[in-house]
C-alpha positions as CSV (number, residue, x, y, z in Angstrom):
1,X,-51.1,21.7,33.1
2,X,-49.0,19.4,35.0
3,X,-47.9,20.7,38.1
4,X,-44.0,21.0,39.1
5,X,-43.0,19.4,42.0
6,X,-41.1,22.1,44.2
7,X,-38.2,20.8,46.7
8,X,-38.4,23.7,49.7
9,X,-34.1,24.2,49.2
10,X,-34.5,24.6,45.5
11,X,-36.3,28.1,46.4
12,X,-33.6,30.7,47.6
13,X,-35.4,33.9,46.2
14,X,-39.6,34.6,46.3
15,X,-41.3,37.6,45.5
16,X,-44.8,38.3,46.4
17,X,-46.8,40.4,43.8
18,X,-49.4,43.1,45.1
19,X,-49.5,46.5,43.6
20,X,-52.3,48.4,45.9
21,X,-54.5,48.8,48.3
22,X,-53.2,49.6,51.5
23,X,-56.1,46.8,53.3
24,X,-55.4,45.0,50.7
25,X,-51.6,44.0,51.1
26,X,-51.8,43.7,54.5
27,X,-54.6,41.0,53.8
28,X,-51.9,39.0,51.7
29,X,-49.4,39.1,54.5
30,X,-51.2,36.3,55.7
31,X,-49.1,34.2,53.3
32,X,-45.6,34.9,54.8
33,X,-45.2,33.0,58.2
34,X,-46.6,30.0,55.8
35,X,-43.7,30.4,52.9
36,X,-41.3,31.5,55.3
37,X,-42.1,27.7,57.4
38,X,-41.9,25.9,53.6
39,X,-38.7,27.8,52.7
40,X,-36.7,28.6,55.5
41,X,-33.4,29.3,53.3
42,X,-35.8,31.7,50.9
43,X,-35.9,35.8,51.2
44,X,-39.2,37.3,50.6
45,X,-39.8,40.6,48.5
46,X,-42.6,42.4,47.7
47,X,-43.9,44.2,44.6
48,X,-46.0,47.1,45.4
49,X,-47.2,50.5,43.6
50,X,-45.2,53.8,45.1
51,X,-47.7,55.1,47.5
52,X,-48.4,51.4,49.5
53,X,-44.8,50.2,49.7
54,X,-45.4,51.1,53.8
55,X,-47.8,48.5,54.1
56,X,-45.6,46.1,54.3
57,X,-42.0,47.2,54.5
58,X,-41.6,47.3,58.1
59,X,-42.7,43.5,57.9
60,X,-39.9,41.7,59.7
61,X,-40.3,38.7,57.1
62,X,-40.0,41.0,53.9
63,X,-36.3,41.6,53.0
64,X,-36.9,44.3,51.0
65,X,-40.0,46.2,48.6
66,X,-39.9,46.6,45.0
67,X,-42.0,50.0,44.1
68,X,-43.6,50.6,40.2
69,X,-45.9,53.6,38.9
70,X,-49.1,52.7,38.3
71,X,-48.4,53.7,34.5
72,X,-45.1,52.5,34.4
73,X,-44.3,50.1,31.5
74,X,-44.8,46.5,32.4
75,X,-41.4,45.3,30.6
76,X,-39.2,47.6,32.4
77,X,-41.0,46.9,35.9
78,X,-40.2,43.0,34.3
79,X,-36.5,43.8,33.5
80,X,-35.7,45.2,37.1
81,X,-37.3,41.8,38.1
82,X,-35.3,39.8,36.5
83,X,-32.2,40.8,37.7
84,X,-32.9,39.5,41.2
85,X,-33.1,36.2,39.6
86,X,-36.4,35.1,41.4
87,X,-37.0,31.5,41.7
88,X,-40.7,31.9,43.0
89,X,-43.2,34.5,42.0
90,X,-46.3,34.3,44.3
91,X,-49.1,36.5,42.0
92,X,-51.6,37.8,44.6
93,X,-52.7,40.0,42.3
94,X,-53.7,38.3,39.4
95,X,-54.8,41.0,37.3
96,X,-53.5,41.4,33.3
97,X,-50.8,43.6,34.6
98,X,-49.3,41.7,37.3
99,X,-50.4,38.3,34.9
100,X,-47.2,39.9,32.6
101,X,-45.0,40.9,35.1
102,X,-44.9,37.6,36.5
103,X,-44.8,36.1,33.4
104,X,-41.9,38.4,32.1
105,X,-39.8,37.9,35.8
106,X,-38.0,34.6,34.3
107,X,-39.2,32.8,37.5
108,X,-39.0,29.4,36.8
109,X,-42.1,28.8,39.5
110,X,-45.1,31.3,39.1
111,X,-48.7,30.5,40.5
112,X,-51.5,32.8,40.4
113,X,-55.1,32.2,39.9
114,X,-57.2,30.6,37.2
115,X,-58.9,33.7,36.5
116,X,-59.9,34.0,32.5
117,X,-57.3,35.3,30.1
118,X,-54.7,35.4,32.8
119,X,-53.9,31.5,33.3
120,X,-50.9,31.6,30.4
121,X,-49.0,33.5,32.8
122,X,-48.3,30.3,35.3
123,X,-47.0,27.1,35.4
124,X,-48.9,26.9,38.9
125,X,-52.9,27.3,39.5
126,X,-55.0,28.0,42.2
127,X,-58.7,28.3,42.2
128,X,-60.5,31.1,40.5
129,X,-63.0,30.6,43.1
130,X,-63.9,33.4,45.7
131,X,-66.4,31.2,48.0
132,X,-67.9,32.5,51.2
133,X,-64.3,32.8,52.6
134,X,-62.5,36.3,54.3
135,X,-60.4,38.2,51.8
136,X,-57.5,37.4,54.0
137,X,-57.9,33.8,53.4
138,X,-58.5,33.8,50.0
139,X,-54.7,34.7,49.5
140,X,-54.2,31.3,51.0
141,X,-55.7,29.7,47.9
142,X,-52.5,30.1,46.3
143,X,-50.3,28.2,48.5
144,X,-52.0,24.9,47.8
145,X,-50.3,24.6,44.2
146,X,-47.1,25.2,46.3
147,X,-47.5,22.6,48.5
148,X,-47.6,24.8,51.7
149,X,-48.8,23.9,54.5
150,X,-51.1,26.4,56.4
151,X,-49.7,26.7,59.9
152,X,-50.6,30.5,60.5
153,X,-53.3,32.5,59.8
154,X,-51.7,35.5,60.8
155,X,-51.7,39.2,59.2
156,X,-49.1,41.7,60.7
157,X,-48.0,45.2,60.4
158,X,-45.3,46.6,62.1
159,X,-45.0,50.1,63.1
160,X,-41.6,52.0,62.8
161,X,-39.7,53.3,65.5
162,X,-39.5,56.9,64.0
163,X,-43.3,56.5,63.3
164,X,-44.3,55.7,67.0
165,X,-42.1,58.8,67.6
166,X,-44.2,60.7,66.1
167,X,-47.1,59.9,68.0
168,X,-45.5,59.4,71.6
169,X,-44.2,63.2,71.2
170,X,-47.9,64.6,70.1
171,X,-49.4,62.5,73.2
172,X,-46.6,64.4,75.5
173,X,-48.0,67.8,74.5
174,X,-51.7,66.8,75.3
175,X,-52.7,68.3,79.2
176,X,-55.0,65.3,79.5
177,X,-52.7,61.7,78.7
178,X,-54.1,58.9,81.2
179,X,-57.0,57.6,80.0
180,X,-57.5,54.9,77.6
181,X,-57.3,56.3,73.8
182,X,-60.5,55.3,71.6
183,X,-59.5,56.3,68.0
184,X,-61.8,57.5,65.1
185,X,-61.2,56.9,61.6
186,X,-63.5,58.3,59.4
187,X,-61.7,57.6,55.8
188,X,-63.1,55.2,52.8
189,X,-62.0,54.5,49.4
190,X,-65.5,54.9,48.3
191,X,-68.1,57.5,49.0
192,X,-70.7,54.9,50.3
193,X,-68.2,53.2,52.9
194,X,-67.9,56.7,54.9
195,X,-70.1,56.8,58.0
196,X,-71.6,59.8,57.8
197,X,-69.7,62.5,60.4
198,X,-73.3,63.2,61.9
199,X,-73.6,59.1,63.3
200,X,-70.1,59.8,64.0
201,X,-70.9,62.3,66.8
202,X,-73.3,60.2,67.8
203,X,-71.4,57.4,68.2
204,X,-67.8,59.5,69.8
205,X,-70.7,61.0,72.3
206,X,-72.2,58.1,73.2
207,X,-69.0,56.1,74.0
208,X,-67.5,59.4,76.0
209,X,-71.0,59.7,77.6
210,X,-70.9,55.6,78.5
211,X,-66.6,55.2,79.1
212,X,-64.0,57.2,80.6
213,X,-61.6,57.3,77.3
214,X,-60.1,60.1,75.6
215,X,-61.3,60.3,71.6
216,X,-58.8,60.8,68.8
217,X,-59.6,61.4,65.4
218,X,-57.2,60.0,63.2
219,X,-57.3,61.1,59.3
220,X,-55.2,60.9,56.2
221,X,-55.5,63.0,52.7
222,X,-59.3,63.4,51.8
223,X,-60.6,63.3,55.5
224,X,-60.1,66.5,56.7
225,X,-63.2,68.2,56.1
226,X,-65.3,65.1,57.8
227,X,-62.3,65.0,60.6
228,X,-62.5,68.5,61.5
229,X,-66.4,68.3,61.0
230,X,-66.2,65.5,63.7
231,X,-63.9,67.2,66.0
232,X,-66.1,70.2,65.8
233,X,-69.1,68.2,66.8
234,X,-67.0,66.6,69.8
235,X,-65.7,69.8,70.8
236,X,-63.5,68.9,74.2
237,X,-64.4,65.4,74.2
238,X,-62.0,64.6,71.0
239,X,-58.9,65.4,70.1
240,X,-57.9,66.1,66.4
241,X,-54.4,64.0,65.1
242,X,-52.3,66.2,63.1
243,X,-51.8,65.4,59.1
244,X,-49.7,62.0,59.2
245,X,-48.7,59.3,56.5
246,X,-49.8,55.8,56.5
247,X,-46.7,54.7,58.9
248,X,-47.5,57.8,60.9
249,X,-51.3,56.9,61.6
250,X,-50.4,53.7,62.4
251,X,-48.1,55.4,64.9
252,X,-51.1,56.8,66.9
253,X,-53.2,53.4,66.5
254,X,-50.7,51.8,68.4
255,X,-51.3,53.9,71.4
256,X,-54.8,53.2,71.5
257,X,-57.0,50.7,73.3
258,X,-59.9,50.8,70.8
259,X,-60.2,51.7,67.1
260,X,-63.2,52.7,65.4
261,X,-63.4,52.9,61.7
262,X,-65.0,52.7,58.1
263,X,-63.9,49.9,55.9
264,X,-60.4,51.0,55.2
265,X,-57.1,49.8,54.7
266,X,-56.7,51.4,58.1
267,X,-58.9,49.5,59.4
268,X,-56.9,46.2,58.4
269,X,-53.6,47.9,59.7
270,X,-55.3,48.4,63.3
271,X,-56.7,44.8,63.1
272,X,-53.2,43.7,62.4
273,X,-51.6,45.0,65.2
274,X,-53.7,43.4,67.3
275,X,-55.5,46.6,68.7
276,X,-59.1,45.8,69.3
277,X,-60.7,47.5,66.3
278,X,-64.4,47.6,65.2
279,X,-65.4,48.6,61.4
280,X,-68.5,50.1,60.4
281,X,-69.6,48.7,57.2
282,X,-72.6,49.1,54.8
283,X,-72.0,49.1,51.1
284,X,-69.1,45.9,51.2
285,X,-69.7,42.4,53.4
286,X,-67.9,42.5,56.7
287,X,-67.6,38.9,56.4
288,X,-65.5,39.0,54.0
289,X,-63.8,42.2,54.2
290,X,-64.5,42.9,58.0
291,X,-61.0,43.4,60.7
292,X,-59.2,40.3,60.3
293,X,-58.4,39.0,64.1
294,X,-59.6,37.3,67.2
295,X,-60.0,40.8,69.2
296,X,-62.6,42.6,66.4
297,X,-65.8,43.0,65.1
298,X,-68.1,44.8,63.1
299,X,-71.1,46.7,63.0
300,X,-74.0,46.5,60.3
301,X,-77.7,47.3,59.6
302,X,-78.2,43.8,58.4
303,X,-81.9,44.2,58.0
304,X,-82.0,47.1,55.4
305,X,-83.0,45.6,52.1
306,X,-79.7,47.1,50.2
307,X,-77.1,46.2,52.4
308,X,-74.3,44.8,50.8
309,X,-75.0,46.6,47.5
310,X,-71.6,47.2,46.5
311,X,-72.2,50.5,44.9
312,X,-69.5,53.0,45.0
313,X,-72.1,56.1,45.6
314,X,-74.9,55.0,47.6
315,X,-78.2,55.4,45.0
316,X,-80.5,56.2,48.5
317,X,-80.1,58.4,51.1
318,X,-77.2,56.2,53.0
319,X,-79.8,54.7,55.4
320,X,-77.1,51.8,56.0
321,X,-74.7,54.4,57.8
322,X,-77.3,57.0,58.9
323,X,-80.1,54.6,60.3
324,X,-77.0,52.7,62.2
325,X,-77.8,51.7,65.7
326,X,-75.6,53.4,68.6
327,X,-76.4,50.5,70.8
328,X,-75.2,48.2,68.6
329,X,-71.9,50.1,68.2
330,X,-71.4,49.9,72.3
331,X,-72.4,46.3,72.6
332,X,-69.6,45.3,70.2
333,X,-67.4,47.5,72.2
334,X,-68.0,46.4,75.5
335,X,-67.3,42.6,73.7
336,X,-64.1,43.5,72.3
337,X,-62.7,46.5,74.8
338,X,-65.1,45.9,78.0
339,X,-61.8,44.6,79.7
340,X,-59.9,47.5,78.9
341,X,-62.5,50.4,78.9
342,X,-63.8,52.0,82.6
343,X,-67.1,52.6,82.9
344,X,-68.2,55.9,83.6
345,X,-70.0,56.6,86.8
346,X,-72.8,59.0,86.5
């Protein structure tokens, strides 16, 4: 397939396909400052499924968020497309869904990747290859068909005003407000990525026991019985968040100096606001999937012998979250947060 030869003024119109995953779509956003620099008379839209439109429509490069049902039918997701009259479909998806959709959009410029059974969808290819890359760079793949150069590597969410609100008044209420807030997120998409609330405690008590911080434990739907489980373990030391949304949560990141969490889309929003965030992995490979920026790390038991196994439901008895070293939590904390976090004087 021959590839066409794109002028940066032809392109007045992109759209930026990426149905779910909350982590997932803030991954992609890595793309934007680059097409944005390529086509700086270009508006950029995004195609998302209902429930993640709020990863990424505070982004102050997205103009505005196309939603879809999962079910919905693709041709009259493809008609409402149409009708904007896009003139570049970025496919960051790639999947046999999105493959049509873009197809169907009447872009006349559509790249994707060479995965099999999906390539008759675009006139523009990139690799089908994964490699040994982050997630987050892997989306960069599919400027190189463009012609884009990469001059940012940058992922960025943006909280809301009203969101922050939200957050600042809860904070007001709390007798105890001055010290440096260390927040715990124990959600997962998958059974096997949730630290068990058990290593938890251990983990909240050893950082109260080693900084003077204030814990939070942040939680969205699903979490509440391994939140309040937490909290009830912690007893004065944490403080429970109250039910929030995605834009919500990201409201009470924001106010603090240190996040702590399971593999998560959560996890990518904290890492992309720049808050020093650590993720506790087991199951998936932190180096590819780990908190995307300078100011993070990650904690593994790289020894066990099924690390990295992928599974959805852990097939032993979780050793990867339960046999977890507490040290090695507090030694990535004092890299990331040491300059932030006061010692606690015994």
């Amino acid at each position: 397939m021959s590839v066409p030869l794109i002028h940066p003024e032809e392109i007045h119109n992109i759209l930026c396909i990426k149905p779910r995953g909350i982590g997932d779509i803030v991954l992609s956003t890595i793309v934007l400052e680059n097409l944005a620099a390529h086509f700086p008379d270009a508006s950029i839209d995004y195609l998302t499924e209902d429930f993640a439109k709020p990863a990424v429509e505070s982004h102050p490069l997205v103009r505005r968020v196309h939603t879809m049902r999962k079910t919905e039918f693709v041709g009259a997701v493809a008609w409402r497309l149409r009708r904007e009259k896009y003139d570049l479909v970025v496919d960051l998806w790639t999947n046999p869904r999105s493959a049509q959709i873009t197809l169907l959009s009447g872009a006349r410029y559509r790249v994707g990747y060479a995965y099999r059974g999906r390539k008759y969808a675009y006139n523009l290819l990139a690799t089908k290859e994964r490699g040994e890359v982050h997630s987050a760079e892997h989306n960069l793949e599919l400027l190189r068909p463009l012609g884009v150069p990469v001059v940012s590597k940058k992922i960025r969410y943006v909280v809301r005003p009203e969101d922050e609100q939200i957050a600042i008044r809860f904070w007001e209420t709390q007798k105890e407000n001055r010290k440096p807030i260390v927040g715990i997120m124990p959600g997962g998409g998958w059974a096997s990525k949730r630290c068990d609330p058990s290593k938890w405690i251990e983990i909240a008590l050893a950082l109260h026991k080693n900084f003077e911080v204030q814990l939070l434990i942040l939680w969205g739907p699903g979490d509440e019985v391994d939140a309040e489980s937490i909290q009830k373990g912690l007893g004065e030391a944490a403080l429970l968040a109250p039910k929030t949304t995605v834009g919500e949560m990201a409201g009470f990141m924001k106010m603090c100096a240190l996040v702590l969490a399971n593999d998560s889309g959560p996890m990518h929003i904290s890492a992309a606001m720049g808050i020093p965030t650590i993720g506790i992995f087991g199951p998936t490979d932190p180096a590819k999937h780990g908190p995307y920026s300078t100011t993070s790390a990650f904690v593994h038991k790289a020894d066990l012998h099924c690390i990295v196994c992928n599974h959805l439901e852990c097939p032993y008895d979780h050793e990867c979250m339960k046999d977890l070293s507490v040290q090695s939590v507090l030694e990535k904390v004092r890299a990331v947060a040491g300059g932030v976090l006061k010692p606690r004087l015994n």
